[in-house]
C-alpha positions as CSV (number, residue, x, y, z in Angstrom):
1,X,-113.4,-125.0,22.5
2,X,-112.5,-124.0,19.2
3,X,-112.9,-120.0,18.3
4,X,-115.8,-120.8,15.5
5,X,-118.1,-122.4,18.3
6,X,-120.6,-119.5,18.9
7,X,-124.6,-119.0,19.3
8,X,-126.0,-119.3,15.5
9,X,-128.5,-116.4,16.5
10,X,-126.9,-114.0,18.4
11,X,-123.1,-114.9,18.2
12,X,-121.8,-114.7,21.1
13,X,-119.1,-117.0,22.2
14,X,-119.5,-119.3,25.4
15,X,-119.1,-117.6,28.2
16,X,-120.4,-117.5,32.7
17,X,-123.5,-115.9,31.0
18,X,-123.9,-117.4,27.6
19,X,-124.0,-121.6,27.8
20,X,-124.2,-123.5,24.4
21,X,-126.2,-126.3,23.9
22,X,-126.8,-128.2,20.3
23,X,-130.2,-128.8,18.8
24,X,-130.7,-132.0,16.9
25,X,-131.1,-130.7,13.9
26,X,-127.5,-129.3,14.0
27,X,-128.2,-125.5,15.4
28,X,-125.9,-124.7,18.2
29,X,-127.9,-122.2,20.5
30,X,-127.3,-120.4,23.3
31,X,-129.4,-120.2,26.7
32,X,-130.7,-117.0,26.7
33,X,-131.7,-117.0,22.7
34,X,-133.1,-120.3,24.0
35,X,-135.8,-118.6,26.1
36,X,-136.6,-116.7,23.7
37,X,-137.6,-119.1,21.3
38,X,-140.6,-121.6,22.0
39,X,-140.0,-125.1,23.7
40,X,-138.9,-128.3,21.7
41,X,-138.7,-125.7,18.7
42,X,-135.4,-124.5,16.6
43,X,-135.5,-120.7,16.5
44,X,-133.6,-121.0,13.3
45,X,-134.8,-123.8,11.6
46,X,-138.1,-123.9,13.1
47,X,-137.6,-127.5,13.1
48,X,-139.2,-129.7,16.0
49,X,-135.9,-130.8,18.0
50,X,-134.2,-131.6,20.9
51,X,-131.5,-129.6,22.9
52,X,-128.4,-131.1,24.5
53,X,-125.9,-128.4,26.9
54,X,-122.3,-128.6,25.6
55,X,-119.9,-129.6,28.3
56,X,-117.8,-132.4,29.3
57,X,-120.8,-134.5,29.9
58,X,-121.8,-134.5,26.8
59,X,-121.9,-137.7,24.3
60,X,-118.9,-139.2,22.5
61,X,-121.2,-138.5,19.2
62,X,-121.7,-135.0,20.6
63,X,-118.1,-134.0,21.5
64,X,-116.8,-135.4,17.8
65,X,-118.9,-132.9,15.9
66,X,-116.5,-130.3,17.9
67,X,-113.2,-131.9,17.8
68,X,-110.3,-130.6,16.1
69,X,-109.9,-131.8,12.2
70,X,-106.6,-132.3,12.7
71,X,-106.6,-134.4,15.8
72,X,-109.3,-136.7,13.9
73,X,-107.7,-136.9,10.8
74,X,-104.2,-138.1,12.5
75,X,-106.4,-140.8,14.3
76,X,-108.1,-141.7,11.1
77,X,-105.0,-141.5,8.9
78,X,-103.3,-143.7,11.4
79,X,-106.5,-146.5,11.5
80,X,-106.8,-146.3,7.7
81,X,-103.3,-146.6,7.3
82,X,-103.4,-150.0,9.4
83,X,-106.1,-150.7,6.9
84,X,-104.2,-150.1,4.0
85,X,-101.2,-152.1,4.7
86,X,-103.1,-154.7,5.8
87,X,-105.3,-154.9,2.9
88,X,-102.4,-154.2,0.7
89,X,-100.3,-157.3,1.7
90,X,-102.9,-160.0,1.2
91,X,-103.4,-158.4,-2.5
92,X,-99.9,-158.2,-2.3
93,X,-99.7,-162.7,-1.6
94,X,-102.5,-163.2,-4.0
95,X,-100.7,-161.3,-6.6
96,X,-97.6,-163.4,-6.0
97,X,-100.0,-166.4,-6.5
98,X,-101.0,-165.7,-9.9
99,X,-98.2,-164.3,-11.0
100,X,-96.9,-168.1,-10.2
101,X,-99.6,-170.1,-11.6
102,X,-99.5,-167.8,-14.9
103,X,-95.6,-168.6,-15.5
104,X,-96.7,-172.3,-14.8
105,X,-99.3,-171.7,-17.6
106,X,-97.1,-170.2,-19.7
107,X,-94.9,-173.2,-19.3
108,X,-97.8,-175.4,-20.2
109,X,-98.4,-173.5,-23.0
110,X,-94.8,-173.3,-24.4
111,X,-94.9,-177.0,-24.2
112,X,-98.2,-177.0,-26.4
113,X,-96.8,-175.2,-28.6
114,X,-94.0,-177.2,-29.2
115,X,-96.1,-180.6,-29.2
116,X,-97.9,-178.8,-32.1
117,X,-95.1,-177.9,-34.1
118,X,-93.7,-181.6,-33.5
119,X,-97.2,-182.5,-35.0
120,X,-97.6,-180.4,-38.0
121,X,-93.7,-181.4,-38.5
122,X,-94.6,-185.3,-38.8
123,X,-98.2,-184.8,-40.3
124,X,-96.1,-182.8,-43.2
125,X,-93.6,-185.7,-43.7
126,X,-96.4,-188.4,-43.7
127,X,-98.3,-186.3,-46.3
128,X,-95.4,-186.3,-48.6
129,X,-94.6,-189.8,-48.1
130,X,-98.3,-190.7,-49.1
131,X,-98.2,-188.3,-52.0
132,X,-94.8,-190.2,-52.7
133,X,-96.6,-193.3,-52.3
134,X,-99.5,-192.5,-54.6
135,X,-97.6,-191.1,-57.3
136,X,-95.6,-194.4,-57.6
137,X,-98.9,-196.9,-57.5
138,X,-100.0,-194.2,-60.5
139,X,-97.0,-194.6,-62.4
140,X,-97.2,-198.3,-61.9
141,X,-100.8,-198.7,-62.6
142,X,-99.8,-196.6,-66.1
143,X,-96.8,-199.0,-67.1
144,X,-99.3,-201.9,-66.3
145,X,-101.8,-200.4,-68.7
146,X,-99.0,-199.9,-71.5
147,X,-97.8,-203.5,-71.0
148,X,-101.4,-205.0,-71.1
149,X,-102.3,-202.4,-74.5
150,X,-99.0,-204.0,-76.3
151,X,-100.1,-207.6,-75.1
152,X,-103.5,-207.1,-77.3
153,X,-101.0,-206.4,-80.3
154,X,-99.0,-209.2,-80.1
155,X,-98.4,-212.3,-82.0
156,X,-99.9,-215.5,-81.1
157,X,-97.3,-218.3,-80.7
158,X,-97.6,-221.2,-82.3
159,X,-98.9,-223.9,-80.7
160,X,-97.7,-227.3,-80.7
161,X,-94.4,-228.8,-80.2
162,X,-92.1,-228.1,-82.9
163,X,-89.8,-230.4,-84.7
164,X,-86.3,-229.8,-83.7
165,X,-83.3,-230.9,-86.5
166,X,-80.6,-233.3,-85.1
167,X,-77.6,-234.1,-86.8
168,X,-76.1,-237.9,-86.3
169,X,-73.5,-239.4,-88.3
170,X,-74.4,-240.8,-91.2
171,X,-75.9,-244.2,-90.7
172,X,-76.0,-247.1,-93.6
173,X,-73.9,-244.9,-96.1
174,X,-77.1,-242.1,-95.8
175,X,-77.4,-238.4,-94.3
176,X,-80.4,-236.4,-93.5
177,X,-80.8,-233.0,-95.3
178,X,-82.7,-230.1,-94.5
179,X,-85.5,-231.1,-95.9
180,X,-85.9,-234.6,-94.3
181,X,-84.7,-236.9,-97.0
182,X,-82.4,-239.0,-96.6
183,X,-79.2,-239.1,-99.4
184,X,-77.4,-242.0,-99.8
185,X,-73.1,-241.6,-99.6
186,X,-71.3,-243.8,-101.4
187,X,-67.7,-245.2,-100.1
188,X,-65.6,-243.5,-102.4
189,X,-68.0,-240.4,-101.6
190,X,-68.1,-239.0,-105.2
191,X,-71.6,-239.6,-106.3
192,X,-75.4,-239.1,-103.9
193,X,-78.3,-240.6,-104.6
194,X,-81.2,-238.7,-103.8
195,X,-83.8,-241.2,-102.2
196,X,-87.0,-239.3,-101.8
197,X,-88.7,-240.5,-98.5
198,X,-92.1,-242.3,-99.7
199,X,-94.8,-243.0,-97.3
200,X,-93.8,-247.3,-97.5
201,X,-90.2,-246.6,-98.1
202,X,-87.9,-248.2,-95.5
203,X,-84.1,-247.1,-94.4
């Protein structure tokens, strides 16, 4: 047994004459400070308990309360170690997992992006070809307004067909002149004669 295993009331080690047994309440006591004490009472504690003799018979539970650290931390090390790497390479996969998805994301998202730009791009040319588009039906609506404004300001024309002037040769000696009447040529086509057009004068 380990060299701090002794009786908790008088200190003596284990020995032929001095057996140790452990009280449930965690006193370790040995026989003959046992009899001195009262039965199914800790002499220490004064604690109602039971006794169990410490010897190879005694519990698993029993004989891990005196085991060495070191032999039960190398056991545990070992299981928790098992533990760890175990634990630590499914975390490890399901790191691996979203690390994946996320640059699949990230794909998506750079896509998006892109789409949007694309968007804003076209939305930006249709806008200026509507602006474009509006500021020519305004100009043209103002030209219309100016042409309809000079319209009220013009002249009326007159209606009615208007008599045109012909020229013909002249026909029995006479020519027409500008003012409809008719002069009369004579052969030798030294002297006129002015005939003045009557309203029952004939050709």
């Amino acid at each position: 047994m380990p060299y701090w295993i002794c009786c908790n009331s008088c200190f003596n080690l284990p020995g032929p004459e001095c057996q140790l047994a452990v009280a449930s309440c965690g006193h370790v006591i040995c026989n003959v400070c046992f009899q001195k004490g009262k039965q199914g009472e800790c002499m220490i504690c004064k604690a109602k308990c039971q006794v169990t003799p410490l010897s190879d018979k005694s519990s698993a539970e029993v004989k891990a309360l005196f085991s060495d650290v070191n032999s039960v931390a190398t056991k545990h090390f070992t299981e928790i170690s098992k533990v760890l790497l175990f634990q630590a390479r499914h975390q490890k996969r399901l790191l691996v997992h979203y690390q994946k998805r996320n640059e699949k994301l990230e794909e998506v998202l750079l896509k998006m992006k892109q789409e949007i730009q694309q968007m804003s791009k076209t939305i930006t040319a249709q806008n200026a070809y509507i602006a474009k588009l509006e500021s020519t039906l305004q100009h043209q609506r103002a030209e219309n307004i100016e042409v309809d404004g000079r319209g009220l300001f013009r002249k009326p024309e007159i209606s009615g067909s208007v008599q045109r002037l012909s020229i013909s040769p002249p026909q029995d000696g006479c020519v027409i002149n500008m003012k409809g009447d008719r002069e009369l040529v004579s052969s030798t086509g030294r002297s006129r004669c002015l005939l003045q057009r009557t309203t029952g004068g004939g050709r």
